[in-house]
KEMINU-150975 format. One record per residue (C-alpha): x, y, z; residue in one letter. Coordinates in steps of 0.2 Angstrom, whole numbers, padded with zeros to 4 digits, always signed. Each point is the difference from the previous one (the first is absolute). Layout:
N
XYZA/...
***
This chain:
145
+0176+0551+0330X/-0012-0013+0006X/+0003-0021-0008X/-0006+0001-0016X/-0017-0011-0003X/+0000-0019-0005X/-0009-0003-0017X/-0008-0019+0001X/+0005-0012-0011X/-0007+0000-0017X/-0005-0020+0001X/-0005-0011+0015X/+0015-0008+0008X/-0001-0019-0003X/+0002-0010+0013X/+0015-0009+0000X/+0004-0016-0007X/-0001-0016+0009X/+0001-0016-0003X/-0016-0005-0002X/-0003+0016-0011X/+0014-0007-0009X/-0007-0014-0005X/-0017+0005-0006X/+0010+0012-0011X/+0008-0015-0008X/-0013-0012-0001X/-0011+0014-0007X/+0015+0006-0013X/+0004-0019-0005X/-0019-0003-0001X/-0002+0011-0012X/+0014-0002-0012X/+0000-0017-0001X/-0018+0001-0004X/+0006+0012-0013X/+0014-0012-0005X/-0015-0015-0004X/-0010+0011-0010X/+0017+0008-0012X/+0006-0018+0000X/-0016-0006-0008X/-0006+0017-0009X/+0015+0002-0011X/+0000-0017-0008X/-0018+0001-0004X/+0003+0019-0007X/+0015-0007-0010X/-0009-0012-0007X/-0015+0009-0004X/+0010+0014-0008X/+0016+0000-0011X/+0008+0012+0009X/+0018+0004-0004X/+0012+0013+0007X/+0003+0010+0011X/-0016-0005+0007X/+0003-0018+0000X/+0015+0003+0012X/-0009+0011+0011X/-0012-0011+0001X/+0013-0017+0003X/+0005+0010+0015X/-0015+0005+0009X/-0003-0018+0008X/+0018+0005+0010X/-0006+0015+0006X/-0010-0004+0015X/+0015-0015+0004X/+0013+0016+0001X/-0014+0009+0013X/-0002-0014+0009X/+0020-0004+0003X/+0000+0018+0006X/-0016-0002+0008X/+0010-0017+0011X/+0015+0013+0001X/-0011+0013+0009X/-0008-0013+0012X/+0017-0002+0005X/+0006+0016+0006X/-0018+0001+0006X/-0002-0013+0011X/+0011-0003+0017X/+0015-0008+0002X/-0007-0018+0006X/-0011-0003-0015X/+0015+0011-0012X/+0013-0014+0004X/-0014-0016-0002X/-0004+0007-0017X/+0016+0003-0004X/+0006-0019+0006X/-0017-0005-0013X/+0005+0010-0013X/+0018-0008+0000X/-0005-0015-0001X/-0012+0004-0013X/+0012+0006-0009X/+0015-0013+0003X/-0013-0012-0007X/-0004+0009-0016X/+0017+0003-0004X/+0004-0017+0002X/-0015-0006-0009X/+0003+0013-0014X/+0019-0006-0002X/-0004-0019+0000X/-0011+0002-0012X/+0010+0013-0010X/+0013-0014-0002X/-0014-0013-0004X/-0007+0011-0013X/+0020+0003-0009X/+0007-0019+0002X/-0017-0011+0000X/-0011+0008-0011X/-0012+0004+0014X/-0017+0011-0005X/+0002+0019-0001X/-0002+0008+0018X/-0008+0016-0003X/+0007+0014+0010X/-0017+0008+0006X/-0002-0016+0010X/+0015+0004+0011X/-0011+0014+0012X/-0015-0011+0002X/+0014-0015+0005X/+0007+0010+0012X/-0017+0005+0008X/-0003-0016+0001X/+0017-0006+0010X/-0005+0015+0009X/-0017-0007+0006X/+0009-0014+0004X/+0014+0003+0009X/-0015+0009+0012X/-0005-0019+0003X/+0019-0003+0009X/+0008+0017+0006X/-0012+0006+0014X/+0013+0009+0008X/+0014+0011-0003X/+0012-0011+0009X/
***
């Protein structure tokens, strides 16, 4: 018997990931959903308003501002295992940070709003806060030391 014959690959291999590569993939992704995320966030009030809409439909539609938010924690999840070690540990420093400063700032506040009568936080405005501790914290942590 002879070796038996190779069949090719039914698709093109992809080259393989790099860093660089990495990051377009995220830019692109986050690009995209948070560009999603501004037209949802200011469609569905408009549509509410317009329409009386009650339901089922009112809920599905109170959730689909979230939706690109839950792609793009995913999406920040994937740039991670994506990316290489050096730039994995200095987002990861960031997004402690990030996140030590919204959980801070959330539980201040929480207390404020149960002892002092402080405004109403709304919860939807916790992700976009920790985004922007995020962007920040790229101001001081510029390496992963």
């Amino acid at each position: 018997m002879g070796t038996p014959a190779v069949s090719p690959p039914l698709k093109p291999a992809m080259p393989p990931m790099t860093p660089k590569r990495a990051r377009q993939r995220y830019v692109r992704s986050f690009g995209s959903s948070i560009s999603a995320y501004v037209v949802l966030v200011f469609g569905v009030p408009l549509l509410l308003r317009q329409y009386e809409i009650t339901g089922p439909l009112l809920w599905l539609l109170a959730v689909l501002p979230a939706l690109p938010l839950l792609f793009i924690i995913y999406v920040l999840g994937r740039y991670l295992l994506e990316t290489d070690e050096y730039e994995r540990a200095i987002q990861t420093r960031r997004m402690m940070a990030a996140l030590g400063a919204m959980l801070a700032v959330c539980t201040v506040y929480g207390f404020m709003e149960t002892f002092a009568a402080a405004p109403h936080l709304e919860l939807f405005l916790v992700f976009p806060m920790f985004c922007v501790f995020w962007g920040l914290s790229c101001i001081f942590i510029r390496t992963a030391k």
